[in-house]
Structures are given as C-alpha cells and as structure tokens.
C-alpha atoms as an extended CHARMM CRD file, in Angstrom:
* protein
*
       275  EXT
         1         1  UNK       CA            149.7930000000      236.5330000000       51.3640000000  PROA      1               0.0000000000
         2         2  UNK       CA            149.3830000000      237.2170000000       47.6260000000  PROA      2               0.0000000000
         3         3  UNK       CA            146.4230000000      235.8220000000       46.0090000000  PROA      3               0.0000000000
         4         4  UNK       CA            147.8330000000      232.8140000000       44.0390000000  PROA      4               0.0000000000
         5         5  UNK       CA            147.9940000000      233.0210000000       40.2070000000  PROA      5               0.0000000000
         6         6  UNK       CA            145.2890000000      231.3710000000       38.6000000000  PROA      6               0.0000000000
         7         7  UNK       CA            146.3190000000      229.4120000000       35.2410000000  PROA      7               0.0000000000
         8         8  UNK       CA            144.3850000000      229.0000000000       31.8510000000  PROA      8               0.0000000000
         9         9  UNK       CA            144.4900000000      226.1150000000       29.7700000000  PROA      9               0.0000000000
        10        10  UNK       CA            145.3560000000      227.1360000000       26.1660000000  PROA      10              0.0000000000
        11        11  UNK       CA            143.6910000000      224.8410000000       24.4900000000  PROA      11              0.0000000000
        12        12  UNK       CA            140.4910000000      225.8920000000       25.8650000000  PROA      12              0.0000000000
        13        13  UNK       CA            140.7550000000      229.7250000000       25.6350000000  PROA      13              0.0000000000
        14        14  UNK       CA            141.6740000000      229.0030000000       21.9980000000  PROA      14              0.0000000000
        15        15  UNK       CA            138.3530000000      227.3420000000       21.8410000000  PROA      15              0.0000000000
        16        16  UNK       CA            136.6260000000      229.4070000000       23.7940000000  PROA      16              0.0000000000
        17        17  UNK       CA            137.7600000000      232.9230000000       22.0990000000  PROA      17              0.0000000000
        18        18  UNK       CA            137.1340000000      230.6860000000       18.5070000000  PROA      18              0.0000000000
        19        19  UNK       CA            132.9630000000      230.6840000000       19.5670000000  PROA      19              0.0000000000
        20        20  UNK       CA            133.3480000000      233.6950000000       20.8430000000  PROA      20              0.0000000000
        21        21  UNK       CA            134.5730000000      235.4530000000       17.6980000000  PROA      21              0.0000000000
        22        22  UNK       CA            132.0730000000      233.4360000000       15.6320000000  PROA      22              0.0000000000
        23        23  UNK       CA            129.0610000000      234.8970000000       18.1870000000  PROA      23              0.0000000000
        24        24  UNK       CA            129.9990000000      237.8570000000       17.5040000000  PROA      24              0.0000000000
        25        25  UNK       CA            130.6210000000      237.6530000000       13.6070000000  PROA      25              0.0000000000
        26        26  UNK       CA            127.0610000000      236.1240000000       13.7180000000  PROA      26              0.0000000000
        27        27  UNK       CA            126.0380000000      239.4850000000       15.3170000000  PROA      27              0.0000000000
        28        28  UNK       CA            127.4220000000      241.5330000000       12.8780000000  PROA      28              0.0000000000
        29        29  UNK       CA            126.5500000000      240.0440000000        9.6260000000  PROA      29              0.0000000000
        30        30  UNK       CA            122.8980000000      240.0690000000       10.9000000000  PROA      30              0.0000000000
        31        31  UNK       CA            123.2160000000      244.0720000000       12.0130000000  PROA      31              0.0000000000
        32        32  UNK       CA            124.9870000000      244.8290000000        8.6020000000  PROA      32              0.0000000000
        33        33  UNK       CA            121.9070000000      242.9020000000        6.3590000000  PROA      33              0.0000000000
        34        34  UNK       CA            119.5410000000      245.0250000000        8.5420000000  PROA      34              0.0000000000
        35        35  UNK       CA            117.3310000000      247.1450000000        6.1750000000  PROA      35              0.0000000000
        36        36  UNK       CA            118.2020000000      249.7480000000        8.5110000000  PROA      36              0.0000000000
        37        37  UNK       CA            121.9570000000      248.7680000000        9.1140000000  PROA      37              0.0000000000
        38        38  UNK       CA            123.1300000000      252.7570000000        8.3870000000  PROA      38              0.0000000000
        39        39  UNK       CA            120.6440000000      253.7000000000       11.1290000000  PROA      39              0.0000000000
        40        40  UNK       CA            122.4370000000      251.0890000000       13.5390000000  PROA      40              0.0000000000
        41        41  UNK       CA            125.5220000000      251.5770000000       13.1700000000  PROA      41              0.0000000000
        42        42  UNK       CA            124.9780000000      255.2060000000       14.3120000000  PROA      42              0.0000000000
        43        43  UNK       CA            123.3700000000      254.3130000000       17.2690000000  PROA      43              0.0000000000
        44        44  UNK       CA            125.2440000000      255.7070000000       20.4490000000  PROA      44              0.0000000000
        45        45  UNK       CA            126.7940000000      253.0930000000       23.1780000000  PROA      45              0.0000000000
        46        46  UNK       CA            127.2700000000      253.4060000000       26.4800000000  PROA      46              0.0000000000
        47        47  UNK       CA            130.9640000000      253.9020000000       25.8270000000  PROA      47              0.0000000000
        48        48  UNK       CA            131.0940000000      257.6750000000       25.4170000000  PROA      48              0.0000000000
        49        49  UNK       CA            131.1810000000      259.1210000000       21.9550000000  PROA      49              0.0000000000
        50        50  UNK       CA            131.7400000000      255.9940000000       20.0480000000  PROA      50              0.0000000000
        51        51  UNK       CA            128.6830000000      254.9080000000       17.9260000000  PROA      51              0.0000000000
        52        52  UNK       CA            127.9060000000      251.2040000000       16.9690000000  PROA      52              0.0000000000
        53        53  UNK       CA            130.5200000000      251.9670000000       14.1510000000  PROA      53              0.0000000000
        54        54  UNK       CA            133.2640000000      252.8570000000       16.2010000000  PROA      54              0.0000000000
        55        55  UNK       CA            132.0920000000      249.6370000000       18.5830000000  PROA      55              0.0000000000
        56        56  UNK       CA            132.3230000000      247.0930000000       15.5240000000  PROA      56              0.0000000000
        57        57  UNK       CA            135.3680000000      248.6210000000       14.2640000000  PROA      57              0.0000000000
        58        58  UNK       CA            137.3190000000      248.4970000000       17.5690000000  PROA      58              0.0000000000
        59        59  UNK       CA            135.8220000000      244.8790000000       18.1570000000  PROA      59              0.0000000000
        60        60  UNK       CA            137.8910000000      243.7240000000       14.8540000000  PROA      60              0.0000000000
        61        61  UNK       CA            140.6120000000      246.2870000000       15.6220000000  PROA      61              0.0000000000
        62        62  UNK       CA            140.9830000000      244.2090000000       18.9040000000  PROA      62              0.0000000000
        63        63  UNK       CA            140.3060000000      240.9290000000       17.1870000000  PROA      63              0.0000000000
        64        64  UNK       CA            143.1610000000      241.4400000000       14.8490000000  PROA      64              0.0000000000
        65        65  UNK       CA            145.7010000000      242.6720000000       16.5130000000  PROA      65              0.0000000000
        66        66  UNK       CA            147.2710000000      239.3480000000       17.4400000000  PROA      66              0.0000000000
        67        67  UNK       CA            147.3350000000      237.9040000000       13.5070000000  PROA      67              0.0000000000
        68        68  UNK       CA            148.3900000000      241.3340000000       12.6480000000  PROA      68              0.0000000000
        69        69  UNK       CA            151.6160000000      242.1040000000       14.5790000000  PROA      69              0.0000000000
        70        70  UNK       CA            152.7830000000      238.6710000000       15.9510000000  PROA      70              0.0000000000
        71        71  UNK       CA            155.6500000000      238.6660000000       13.4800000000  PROA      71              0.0000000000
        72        72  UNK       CA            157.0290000000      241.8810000000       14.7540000000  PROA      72              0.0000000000
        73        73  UNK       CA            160.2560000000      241.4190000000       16.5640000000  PROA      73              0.0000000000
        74        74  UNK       CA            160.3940000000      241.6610000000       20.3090000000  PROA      74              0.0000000000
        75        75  UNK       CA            162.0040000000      244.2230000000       21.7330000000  PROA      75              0.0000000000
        76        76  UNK       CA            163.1790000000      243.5160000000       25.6540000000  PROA      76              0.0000000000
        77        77  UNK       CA            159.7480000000      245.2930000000       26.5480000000  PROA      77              0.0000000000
        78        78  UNK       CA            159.5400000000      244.0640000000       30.6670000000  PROA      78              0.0000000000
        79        79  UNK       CA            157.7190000000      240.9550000000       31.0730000000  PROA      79              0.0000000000
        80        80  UNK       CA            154.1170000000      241.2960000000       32.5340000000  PROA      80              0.0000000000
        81        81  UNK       CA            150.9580000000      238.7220000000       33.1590000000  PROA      81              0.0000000000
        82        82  UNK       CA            147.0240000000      239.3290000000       33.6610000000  PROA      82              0.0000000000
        83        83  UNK       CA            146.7640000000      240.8420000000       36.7260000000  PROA      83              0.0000000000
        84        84  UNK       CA            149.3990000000      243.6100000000       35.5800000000  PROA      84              0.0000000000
        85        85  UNK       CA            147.6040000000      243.8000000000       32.3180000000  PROA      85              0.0000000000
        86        86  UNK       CA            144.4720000000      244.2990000000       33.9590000000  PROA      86              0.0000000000
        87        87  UNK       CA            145.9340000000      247.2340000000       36.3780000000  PROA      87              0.0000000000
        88        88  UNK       CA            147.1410000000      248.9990000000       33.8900000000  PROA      88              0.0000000000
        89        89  UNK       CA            144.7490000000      248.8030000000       31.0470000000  PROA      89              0.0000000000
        90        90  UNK       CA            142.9510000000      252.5440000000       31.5600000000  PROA      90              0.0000000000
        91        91  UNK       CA            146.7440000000      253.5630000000       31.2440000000  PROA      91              0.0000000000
        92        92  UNK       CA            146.3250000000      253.2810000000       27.4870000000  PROA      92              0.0000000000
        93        93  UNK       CA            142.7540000000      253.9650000000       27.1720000000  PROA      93              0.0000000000
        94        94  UNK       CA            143.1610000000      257.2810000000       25.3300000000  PROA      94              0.0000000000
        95        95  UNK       CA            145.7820000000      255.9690000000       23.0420000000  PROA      95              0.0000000000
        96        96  UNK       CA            143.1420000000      252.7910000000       22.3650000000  PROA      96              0.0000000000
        97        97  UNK       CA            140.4050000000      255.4340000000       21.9460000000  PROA      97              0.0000000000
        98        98  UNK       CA            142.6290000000      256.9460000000       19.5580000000  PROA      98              0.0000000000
        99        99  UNK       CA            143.2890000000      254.2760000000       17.4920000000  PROA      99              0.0000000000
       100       100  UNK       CA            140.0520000000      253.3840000000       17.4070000000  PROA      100             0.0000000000
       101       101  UNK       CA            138.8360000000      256.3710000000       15.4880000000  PROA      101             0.0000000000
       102       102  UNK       CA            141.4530000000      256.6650000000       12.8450000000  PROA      102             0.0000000000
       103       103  UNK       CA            141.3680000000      252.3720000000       12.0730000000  PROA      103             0.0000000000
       104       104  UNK       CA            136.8730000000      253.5470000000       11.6970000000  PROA      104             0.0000000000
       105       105  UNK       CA            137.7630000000      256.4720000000        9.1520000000  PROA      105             0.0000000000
       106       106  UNK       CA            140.2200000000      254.5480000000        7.5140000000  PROA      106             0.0000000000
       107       107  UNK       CA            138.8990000000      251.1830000000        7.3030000000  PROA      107             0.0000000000
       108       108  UNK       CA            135.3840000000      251.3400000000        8.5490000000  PROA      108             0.0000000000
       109       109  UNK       CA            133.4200000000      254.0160000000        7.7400000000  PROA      109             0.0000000000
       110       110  UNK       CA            132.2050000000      252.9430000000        4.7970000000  PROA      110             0.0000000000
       111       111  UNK       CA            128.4280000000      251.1450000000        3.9410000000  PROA      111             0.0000000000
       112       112  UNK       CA            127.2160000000      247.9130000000        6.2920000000  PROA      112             0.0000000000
       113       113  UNK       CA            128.6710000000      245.4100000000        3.4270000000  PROA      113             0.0000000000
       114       114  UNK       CA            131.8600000000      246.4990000000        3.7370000000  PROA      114             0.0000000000
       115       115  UNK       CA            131.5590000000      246.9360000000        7.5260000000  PROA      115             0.0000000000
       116       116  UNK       CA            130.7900000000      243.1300000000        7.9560000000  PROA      116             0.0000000000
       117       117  UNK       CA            133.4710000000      242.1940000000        4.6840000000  PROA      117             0.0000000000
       118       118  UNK       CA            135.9010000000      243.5300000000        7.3520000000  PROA      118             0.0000000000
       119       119  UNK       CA            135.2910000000      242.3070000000       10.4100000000  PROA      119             0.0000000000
       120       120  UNK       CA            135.0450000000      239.3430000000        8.7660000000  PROA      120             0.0000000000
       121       121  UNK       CA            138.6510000000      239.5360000000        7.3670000000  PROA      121             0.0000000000
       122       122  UNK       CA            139.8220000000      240.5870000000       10.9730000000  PROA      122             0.0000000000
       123       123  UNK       CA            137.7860000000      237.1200000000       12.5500000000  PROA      123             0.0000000000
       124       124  UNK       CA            139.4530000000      234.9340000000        9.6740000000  PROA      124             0.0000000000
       125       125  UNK       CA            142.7190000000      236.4390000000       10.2940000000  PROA      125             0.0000000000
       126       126  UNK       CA            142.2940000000      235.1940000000       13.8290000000  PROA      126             0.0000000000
       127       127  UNK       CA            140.8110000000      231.8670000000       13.4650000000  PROA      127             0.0000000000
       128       128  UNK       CA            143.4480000000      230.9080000000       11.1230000000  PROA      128             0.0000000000
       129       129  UNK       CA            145.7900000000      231.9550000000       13.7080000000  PROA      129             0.0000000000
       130       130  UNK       CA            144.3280000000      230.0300000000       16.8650000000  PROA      130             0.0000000000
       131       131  UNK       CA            143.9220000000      226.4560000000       14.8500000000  PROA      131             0.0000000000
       132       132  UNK       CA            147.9920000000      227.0310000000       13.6760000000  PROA      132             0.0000000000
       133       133  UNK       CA            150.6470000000      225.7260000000       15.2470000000  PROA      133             0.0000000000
       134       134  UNK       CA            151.8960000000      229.4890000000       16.6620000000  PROA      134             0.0000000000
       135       135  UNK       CA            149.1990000000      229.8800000000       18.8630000000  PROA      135             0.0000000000
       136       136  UNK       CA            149.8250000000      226.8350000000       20.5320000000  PROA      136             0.0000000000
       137       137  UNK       CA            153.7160000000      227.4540000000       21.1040000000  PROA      137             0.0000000000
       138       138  UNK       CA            153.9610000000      227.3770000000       24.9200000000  PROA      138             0.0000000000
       139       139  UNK       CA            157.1200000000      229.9230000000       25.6460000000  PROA      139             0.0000000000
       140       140  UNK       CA            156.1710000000      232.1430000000       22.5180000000  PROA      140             0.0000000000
       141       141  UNK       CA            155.8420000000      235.7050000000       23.5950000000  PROA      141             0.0000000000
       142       142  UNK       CA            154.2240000000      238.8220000000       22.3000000000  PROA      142             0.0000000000
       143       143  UNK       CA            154.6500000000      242.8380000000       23.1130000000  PROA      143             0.0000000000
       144       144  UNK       CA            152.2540000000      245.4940000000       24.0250000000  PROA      144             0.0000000000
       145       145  UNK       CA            152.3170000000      248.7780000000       24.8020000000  PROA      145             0.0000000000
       146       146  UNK       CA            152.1600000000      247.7340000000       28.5820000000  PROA      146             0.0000000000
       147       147  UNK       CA            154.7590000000      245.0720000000       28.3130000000  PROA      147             0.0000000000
       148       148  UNK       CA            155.6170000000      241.4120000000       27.1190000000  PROA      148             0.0000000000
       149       149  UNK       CA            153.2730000000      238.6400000000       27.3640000000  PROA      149             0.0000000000
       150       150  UNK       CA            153.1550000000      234.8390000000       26.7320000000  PROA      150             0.0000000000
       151       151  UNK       CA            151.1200000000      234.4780000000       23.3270000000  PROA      151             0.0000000000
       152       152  UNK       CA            148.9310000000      232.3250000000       25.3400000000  PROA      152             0.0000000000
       153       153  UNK       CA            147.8480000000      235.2280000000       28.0220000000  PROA      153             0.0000000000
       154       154  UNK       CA            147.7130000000      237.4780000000       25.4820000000  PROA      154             0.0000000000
       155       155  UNK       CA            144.9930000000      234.9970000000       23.9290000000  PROA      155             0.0000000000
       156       156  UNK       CA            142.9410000000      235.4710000000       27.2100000000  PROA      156             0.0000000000
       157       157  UNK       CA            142.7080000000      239.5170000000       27.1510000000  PROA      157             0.0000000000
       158       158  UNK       CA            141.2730000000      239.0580000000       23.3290000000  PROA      158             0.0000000000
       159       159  UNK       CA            138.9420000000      236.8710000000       26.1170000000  PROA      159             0.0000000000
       160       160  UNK       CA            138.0370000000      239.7790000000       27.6290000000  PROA      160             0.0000000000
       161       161  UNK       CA            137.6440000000      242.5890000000       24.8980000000  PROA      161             0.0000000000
       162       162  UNK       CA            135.3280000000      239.8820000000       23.0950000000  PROA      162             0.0000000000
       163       163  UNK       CA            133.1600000000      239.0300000000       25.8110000000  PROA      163             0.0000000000
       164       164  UNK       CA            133.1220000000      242.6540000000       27.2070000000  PROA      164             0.0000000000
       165       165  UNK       CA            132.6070000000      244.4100000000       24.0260000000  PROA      165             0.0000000000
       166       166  UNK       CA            130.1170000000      241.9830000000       22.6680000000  PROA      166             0.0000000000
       167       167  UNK       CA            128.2750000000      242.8480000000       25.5780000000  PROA      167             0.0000000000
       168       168  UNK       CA            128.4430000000      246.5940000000       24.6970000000  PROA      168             0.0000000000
       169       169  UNK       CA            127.0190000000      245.6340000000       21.2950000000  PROA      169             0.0000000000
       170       170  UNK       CA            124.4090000000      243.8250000000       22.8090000000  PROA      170             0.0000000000
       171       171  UNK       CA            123.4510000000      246.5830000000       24.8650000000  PROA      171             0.0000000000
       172       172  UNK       CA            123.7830000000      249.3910000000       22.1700000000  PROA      172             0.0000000000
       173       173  UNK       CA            121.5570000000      246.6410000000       20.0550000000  PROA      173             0.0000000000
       174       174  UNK       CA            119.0220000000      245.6440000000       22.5130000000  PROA      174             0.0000000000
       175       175  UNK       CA            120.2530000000      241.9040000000       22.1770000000  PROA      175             0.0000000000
       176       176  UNK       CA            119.4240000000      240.4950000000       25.2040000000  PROA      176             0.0000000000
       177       177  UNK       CA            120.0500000000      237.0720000000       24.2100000000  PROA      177             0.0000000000
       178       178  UNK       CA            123.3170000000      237.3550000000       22.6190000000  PROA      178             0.0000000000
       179       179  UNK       CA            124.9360000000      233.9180000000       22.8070000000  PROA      179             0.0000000000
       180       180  UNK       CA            128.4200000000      234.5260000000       24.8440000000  PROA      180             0.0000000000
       181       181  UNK       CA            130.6590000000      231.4170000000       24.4100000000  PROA      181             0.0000000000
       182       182  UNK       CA            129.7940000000      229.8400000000       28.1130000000  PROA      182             0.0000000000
       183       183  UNK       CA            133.8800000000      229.4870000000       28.7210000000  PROA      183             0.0000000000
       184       184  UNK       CA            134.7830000000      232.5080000000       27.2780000000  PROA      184             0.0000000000
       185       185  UNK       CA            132.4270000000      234.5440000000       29.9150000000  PROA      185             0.0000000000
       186       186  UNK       CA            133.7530000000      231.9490000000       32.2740000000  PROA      186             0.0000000000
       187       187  UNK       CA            137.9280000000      232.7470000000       31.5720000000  PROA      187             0.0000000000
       188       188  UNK       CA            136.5760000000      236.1750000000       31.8980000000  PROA      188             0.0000000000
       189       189  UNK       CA            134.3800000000      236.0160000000       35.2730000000  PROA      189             0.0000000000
       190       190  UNK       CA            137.8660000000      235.0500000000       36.6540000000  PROA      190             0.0000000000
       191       191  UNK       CA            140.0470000000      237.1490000000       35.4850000000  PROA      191             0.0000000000
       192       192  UNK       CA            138.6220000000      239.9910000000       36.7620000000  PROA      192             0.0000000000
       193       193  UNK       CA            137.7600000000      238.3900000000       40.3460000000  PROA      193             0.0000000000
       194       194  UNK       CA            140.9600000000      237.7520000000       40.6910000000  PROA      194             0.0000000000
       195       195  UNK       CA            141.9370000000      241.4750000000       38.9940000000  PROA      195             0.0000000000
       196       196  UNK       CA            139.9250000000      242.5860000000       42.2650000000  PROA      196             0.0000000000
       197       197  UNK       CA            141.8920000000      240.3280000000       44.5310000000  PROA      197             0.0000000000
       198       198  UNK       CA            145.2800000000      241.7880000000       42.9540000000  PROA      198             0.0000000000
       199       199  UNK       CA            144.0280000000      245.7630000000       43.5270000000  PROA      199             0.0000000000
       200       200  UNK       CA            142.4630000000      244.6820000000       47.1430000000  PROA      200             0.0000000000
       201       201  UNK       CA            143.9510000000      242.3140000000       48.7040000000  PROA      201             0.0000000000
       202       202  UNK       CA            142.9120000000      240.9030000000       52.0120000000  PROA      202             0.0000000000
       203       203  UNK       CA            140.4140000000      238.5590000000       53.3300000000  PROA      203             0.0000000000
       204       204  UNK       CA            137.5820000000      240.2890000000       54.4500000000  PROA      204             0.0000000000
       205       205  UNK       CA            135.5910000000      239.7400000000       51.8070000000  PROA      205             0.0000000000
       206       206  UNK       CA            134.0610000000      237.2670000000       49.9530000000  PROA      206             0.0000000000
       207       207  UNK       CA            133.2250000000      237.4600000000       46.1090000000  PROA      207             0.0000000000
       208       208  UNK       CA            131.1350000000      235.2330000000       44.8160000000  PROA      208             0.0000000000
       209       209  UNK       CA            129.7780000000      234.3620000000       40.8980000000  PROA      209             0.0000000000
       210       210  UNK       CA            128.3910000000      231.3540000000       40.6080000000  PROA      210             0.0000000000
       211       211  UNK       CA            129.4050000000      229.5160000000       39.1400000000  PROA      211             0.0000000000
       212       212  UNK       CA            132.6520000000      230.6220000000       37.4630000000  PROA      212             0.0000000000
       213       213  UNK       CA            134.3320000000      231.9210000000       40.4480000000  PROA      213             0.0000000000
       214       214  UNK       CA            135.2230000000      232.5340000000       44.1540000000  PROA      214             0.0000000000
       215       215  UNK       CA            137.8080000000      234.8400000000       45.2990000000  PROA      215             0.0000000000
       216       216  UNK       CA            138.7700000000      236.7700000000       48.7690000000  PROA      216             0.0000000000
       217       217  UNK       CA            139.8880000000      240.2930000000       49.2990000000  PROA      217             0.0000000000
       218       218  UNK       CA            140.0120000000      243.8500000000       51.0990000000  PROA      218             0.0000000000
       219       219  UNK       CA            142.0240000000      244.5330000000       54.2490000000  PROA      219             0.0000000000
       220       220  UNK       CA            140.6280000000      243.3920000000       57.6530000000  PROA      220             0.0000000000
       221       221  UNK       CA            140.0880000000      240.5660000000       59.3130000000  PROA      221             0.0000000000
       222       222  UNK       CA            140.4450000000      237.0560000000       57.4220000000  PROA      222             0.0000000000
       223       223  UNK       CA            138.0280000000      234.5750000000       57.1740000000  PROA      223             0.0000000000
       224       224  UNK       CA            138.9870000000      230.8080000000       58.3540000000  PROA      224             0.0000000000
       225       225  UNK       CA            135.9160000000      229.2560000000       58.5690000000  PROA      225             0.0000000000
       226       226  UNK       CA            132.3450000000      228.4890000000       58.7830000000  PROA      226             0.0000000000
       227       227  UNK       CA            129.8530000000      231.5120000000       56.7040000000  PROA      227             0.0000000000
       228       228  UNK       CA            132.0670000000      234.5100000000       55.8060000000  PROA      228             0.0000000000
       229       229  UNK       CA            130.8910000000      237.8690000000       57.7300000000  PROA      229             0.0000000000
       230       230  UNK       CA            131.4150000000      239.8480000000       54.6700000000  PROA      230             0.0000000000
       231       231  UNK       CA            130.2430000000      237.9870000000       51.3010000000  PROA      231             0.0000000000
       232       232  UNK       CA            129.2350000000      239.4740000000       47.7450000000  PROA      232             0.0000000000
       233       233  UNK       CA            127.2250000000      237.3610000000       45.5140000000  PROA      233             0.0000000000
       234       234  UNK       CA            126.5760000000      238.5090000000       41.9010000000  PROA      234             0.0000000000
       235       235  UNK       CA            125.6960000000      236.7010000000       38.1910000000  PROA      235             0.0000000000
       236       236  UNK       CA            128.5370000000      236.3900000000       35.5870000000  PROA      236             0.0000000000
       237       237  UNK       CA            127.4620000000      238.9800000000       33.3750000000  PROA      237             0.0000000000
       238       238  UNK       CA            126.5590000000      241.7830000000       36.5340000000  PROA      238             0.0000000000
       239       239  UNK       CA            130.1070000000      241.2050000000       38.0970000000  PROA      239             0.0000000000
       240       240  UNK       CA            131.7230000000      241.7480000000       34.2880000000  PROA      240             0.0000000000
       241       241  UNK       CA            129.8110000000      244.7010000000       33.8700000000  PROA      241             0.0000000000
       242       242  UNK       CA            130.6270000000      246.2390000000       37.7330000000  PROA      242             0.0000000000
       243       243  UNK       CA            134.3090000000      245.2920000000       37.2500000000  PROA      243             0.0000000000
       244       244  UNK       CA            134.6430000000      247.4890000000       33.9880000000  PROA      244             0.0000000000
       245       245  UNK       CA            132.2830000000      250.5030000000       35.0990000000  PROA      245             0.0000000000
       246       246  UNK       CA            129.9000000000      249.8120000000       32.6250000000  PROA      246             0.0000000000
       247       247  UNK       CA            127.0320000000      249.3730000000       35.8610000000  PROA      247             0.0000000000
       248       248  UNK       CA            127.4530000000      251.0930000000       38.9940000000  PROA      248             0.0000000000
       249       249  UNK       CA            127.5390000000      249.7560000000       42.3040000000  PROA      249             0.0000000000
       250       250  UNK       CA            124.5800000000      251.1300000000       43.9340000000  PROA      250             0.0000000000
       251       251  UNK       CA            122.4040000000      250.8550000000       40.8940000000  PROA      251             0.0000000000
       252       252  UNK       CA            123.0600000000      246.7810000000       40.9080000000  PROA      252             0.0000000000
       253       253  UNK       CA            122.1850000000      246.4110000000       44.5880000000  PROA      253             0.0000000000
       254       254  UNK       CA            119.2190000000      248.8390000000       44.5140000000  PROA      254             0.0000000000
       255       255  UNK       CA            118.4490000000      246.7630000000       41.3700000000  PROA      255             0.0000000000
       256       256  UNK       CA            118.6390000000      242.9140000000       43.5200000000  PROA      256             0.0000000000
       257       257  UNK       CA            122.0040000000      242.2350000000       41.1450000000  PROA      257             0.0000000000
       258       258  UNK       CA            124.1200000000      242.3050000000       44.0310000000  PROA      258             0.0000000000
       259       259  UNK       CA            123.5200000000      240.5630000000       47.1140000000  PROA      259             0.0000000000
       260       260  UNK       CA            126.2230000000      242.0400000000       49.8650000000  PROA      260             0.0000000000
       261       261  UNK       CA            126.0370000000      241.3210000000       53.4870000000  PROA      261             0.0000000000
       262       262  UNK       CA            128.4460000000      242.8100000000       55.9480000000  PROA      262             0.0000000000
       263       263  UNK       CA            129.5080000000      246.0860000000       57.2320000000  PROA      263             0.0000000000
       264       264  UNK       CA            132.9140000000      245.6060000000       54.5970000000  PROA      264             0.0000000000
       265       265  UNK       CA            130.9130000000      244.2200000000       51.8230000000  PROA      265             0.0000000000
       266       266  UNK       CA            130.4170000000      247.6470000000       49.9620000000  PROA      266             0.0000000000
       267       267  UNK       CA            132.6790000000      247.0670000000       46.6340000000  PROA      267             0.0000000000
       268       268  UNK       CA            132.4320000000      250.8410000000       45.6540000000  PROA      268             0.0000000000
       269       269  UNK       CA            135.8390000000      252.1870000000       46.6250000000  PROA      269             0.0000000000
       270       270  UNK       CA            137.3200000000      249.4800000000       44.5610000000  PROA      270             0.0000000000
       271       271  UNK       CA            135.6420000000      248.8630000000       41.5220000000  PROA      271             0.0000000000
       272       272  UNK       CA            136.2300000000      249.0600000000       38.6050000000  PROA      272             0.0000000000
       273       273  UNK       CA            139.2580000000      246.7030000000       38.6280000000  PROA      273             0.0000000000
       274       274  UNK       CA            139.4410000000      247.2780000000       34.0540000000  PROA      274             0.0000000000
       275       275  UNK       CA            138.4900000000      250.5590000000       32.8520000000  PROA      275             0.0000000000
C-alpha cells in the first residue's frame, strides 16, 4: 500500500513561510550592519563553493521566485505534487546552482547595504503576495521546471528552501539560536518523512521526530502492533539535516542524534530523500 498523501492547510503554511521569511530577513539585516559584513559574506558554507553571498542571494532568489513568475502563462507542463517534487529535486540542482551564480553577479555582488536592500525587496515581494487574494486561490496552479503544481504546494517547497537554507546560514554564521518559525520546521519535518516513505516504502521501519512526525517505511516485514522491532528516533532539525545530506548518517548516531534499534533500522542506503 502507498503511503497516504499527507495535506497542508494553506492558511497556515502562508503563515508559517510569512515568520519564516521575516526570521530570516532579521538574519540578514543584522549580518549586513556587521562591521565586518564583507568578511561574512565570504565565509564558505557547507554547500560546496558557494560563500555566504551566494547563500543569501539564492535564499531571495528562492524567496522570489513565486511573486516573480506567477503571471507567466501555463504551459500543459504534467501535473506533479510534493513527493514528486521532492524525488526529483537533485534533477535540477546544477541548473539551480547555475542560476544561483549569475542572479549573485548580477544582482548581489555588490556591498552588505545593497545585499540586505535586496533581499529585502525579494521578502516584500513575497509577503505582499501571501496576504493577497492569489495565494489563497485553491485550484490556482503554477509551473516549474519539474512540472505543474497547485500555488498552494508550491507555497510549501518555499517551506523547505527557507527552513533548510536558513539553517545553512545559521551554520555558515555560527547562529545556533536562529529562531525557525516552529510550523514552518514542522510542514517541513513532514514533508521529508513522508519524502522517505515515498523513496522506501514498506513497513519495517519506524521514523520517528517528535513531535512533528511519524511515518513507516523500507521493505520487510510490517509492523501491526505493540513496540516496532525496527524504530528511528531523531530531533526536527537532525532528521532535516540527514534527509538533505547536509549530516551523515553515521556521524549523527556516533554523535547520540539518532537513536536506531533493529537489525533494518540503518537509514544509510536511503538517505538523503532532497539533495
């Protein structure tokens, strides 16, 4: 059987993607009035060549891109919802990496003000956007490269590159206390247990991260009752950063992160689920 298709209410991942855009437009503006904001922003990340620039400036690029092309006509691209979004994601990572670089040279490589004057352009664009009338259209529809989506699911992968890139920054920053928007980490948390459920699908395991979400997969034998033989236990942020590759699976058990017990509990061969 299929793992079901989990549902998110609009309303709240409009909220919830509002905070989280304004966490992270707090975040900038305080980097970019940094005395030593030029020194920052060429900090490395953990995401391969891309300094904090590129980071910021893919972070708005990604914020924007909703406000920015929803007017564009559809054009019969194949209909698609998260769980095929999620598979094929790393698809289009060199063509996002791409981007990426020329939107920095061309609209962000220039001194911290004008770094934070446009991401904040790129976080009002959206905002204005999410408390309209468009975002809330239930049947409205927008293309990506991968496909067509409902506006509203669309909403909830600008979910995930907030919440997952944020945490980048945060890392790349040393901000351990960056303040996620509790439901955004939450829509997020889900999505990508059930991304894992979608790729593995089974019962024989039991994913657990309290206390956003609870899902079962991997082939073998199904679990019906009483304590699961095979169950993974993790924290929100841990599972988000196994599911995208940003922290490896035996470095977060050898670390205590992960708590797995069972001879099919080992998550390795499947992760990550977003890349």
């Amino acid at each position: 059987m299929p793992p079901r298709t989990r549902s998110y209410d609009p309303a709240k991942v409009r909220t919830a993607l509002a905070g989280q855009v304004e966490a992270l437009r707090a975040a900038v503006r305080e980097l970019c009035a940094d005395p030593a904001a030029e020194q920052l922003l060429a900090r490395p990340t953990r995401l391969g060549g891309w300094r904090v620039r590129e980071l910021v400036a893919h972070l708005a690029l990604q914020i924007g891109w909703v406000p920015r092309h929803l007017d564009e006509p559809l054009r019969g691209a194949p209909p698609i919802g998260l769980a095929q979004w999620a598979a094929g994601v790393s698809e289009v990572a060199p063509l996002l990496d791409a981007g990426t670089r020329e939107y920095t040279a061309r609209a962000f490589d220039g001194g911290p003000a004008e770094v934070s004057a446009g991401f904040d352009h790129e976080a009002d664009a959206l905002l204005a956007l999410l408390a309209g009338p468009e975002a809330a259209d239930p049947v409205r529809r927008f293309e990506i490269r991968l496909g067509s989506m409902l506006l509203s699911d669309m909403l909830v992968t600008r979910l995930v590159e907030t919440v997952v890139h944020a945490d980048d920054l945060a890392d790349a920053l040393g901000l351990a206390d960056f303040a996620h928007d509790r439901q955004a980490v939450a829509a997020v948390v889900r999505l990508l247990a059930d991304a894992l459920a979608a790729q593995a699908p089974g019962g024989a395991v039991e994913l657990r991260v309290p206390p956003y979400a609870v899902v079962q997969a991997v082939q073998g034998p199904r679990h019906t009752r009483g304590t699961p033989p095979n169950v993974v236990e993790t924290d929100p942020l841990t599972w988000i950063r196994l599911a995208t590759g940003r922290t490896g699976w035996a470095t977060a058990v050898e670390e205590a992160l992960v708590r797995a017990s069972g001879e099919r509990s080992d998550l390795s061969g499947h992760l990550p689920v977003l890349a």
